[in-house]
C-alpha positions as CSV (number, residue, x, y, z in Angstrom):
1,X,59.9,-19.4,247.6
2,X,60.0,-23.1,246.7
3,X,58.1,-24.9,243.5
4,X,56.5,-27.8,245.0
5,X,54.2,-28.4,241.5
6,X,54.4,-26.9,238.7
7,X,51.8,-26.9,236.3
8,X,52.4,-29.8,234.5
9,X,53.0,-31.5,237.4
10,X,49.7,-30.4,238.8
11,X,47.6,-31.9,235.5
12,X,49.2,-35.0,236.0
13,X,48.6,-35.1,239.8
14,X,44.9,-34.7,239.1
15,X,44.6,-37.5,236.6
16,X,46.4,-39.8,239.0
17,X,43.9,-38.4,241.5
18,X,41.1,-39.1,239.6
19,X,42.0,-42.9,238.4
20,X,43.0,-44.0,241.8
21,X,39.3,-42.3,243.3
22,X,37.8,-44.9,240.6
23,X,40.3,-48.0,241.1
24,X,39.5,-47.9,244.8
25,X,35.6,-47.4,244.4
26,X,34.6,-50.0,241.4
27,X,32.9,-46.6,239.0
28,X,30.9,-44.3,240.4
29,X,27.3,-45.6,240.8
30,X,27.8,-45.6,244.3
31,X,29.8,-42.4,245.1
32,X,29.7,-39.1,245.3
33,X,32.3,-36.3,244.8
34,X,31.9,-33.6,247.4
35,X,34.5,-30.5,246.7
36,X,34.8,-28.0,249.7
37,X,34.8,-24.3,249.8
38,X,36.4,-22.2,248.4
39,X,39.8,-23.7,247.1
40,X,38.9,-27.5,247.2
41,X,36.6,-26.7,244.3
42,X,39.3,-26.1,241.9
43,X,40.8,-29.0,242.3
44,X,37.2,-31.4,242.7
45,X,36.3,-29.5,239.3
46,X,39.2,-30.6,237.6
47,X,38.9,-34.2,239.1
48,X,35.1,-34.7,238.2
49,X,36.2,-33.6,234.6
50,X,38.7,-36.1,234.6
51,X,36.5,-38.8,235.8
52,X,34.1,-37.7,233.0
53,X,36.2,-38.3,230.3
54,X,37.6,-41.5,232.0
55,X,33.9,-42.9,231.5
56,X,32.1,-41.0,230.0
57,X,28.5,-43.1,230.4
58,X,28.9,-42.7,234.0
59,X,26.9,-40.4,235.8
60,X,29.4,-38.3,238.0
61,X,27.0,-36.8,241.4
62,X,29.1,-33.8,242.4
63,X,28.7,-31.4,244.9
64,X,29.8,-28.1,246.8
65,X,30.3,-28.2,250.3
66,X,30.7,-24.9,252.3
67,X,31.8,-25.4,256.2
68,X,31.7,-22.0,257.5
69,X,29.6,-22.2,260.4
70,X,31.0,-25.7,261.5
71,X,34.2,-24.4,262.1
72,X,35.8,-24.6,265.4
73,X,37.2,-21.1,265.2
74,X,33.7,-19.8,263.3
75,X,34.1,-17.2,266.3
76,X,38.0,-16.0,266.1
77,X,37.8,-15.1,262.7
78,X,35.5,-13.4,260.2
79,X,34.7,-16.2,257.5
80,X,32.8,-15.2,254.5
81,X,30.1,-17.9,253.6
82,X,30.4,-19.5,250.2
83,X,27.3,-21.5,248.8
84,X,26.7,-25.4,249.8
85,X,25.1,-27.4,246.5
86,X,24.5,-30.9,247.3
87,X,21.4,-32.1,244.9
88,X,21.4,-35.1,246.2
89,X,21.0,-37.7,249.4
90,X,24.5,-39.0,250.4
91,X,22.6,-41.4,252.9
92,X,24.6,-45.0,252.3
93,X,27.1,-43.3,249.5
94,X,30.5,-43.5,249.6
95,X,31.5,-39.9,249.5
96,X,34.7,-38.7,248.6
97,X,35.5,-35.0,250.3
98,X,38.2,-33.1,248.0
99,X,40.5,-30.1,250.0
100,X,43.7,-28.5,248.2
101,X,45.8,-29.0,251.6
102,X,45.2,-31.2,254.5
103,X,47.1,-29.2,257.0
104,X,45.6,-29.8,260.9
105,X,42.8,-31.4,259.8
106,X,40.1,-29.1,261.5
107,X,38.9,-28.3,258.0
108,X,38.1,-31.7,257.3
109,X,36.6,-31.9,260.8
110,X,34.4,-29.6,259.9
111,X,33.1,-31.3,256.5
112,X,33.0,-34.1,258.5
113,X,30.2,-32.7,260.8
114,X,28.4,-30.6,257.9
115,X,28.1,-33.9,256.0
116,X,25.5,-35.7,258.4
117,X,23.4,-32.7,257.2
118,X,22.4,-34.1,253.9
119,X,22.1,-38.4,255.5
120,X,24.4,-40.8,256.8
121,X,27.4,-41.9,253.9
122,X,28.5,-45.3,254.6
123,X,31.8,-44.2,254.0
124,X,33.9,-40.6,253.6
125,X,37.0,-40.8,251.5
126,X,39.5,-37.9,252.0
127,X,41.3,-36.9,248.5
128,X,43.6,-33.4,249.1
129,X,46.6,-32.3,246.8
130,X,48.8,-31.6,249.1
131,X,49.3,-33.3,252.8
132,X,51.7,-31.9,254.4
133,X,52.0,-35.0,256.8
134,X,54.0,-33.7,260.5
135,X,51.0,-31.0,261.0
136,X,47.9,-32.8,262.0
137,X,46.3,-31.3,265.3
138,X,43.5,-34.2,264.5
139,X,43.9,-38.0,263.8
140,X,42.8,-37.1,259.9
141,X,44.7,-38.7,256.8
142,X,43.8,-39.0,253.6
143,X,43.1,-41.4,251.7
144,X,44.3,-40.0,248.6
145,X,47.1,-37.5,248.1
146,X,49.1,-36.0,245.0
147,X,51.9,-35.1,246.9
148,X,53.3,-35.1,251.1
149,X,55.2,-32.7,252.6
150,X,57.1,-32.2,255.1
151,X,56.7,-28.7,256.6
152,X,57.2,-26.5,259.9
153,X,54.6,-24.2,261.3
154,X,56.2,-21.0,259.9
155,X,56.0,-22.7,256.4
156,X,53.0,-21.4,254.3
157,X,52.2,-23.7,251.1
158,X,50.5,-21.6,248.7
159,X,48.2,-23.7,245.8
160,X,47.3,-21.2,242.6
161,X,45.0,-22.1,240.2
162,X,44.6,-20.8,236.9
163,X,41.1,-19.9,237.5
164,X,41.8,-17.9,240.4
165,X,45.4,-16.8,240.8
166,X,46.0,-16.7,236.3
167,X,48.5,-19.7,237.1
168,X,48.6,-23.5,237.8
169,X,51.5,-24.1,240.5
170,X,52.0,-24.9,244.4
171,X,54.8,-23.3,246.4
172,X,56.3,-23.2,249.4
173,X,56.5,-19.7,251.2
């Protein structure tokens, strides 16, 4: 096992996260933060916090996104729904998708195709923690990443949260 982050490593990967989503989209009166289920939403939590003490007058639209029943392999495996809560239209947002690891890029695939369900953005940002860059079955790349890896298919990375798994850390398995 292989420390890729350690926690403080982690807290300052998120802030850099969250002031390069508002460098590259001017505030936030035009975007929307979309975290996907289940273990994007620790990190898209953490981020949206950041960008509310960033600026704080701002109104921050966040959302849950749960891509169960888009997913390519919906009928291999037994997935376990999680809840979608998106209050709002995303029709002609920019909307910025947050995923712990971008690994084939299916995932994001999905989100990609669950999205048009709640309008048409006019554009989709990719933000993930962890890319690990030589996997991609898909032509998917983020736009925003804390840290790329380079990893075989054997390799598992394994991204705890304190909320979840009683420690901040990502490591290699």
């Amino acid at each position: 096992m292989k420390t890729i982050l350690s926690e403080q490593q982690m807290a300052l990967t998120v802030k850099r996260l969250a002031h390069q989503i508002l460098e590259n989209n001017k505030g936030l009166h035009n975007t929307v933060i979309i975290g996907l289920q289940p273990r994007g939403i620790f990190l898209s939590n953490r981020i949206v916090a950041e960008l509310k003490t960033i600026i704080p007058s701002e109104t921050v639209h966040y959302g849950k996104l749960d891509i169960t029943f888009y997913r390519d392999d919906v009928r291999k495996t037994l997935h376990i729904a999680n809840q979608t809560d998106i209050p709002f239209s995303i029709e002609g947002k920019t909307v910025v998708l947050i995923d712990d690891v971008l690994y084939t890029g299916r995932t994001i695939r999905a989100a990609l195709d669950a999205l048009l369900d709640f309008g048409r953005p006019s554009k989709v940002s990719l933000c993930v923690l962890i890319d690990r860059r030589f996997s991609r079955e898909l032509p998917i790349q983020p736009d925003f990443s804390g840290k790329a890896i380079d990893t075989i298919v054997t390799d598992k990375v394994k991204v705890n949260w304190r909320e979840k798994d009683e420690k901040d850390e990502v490591v290699l398995v």
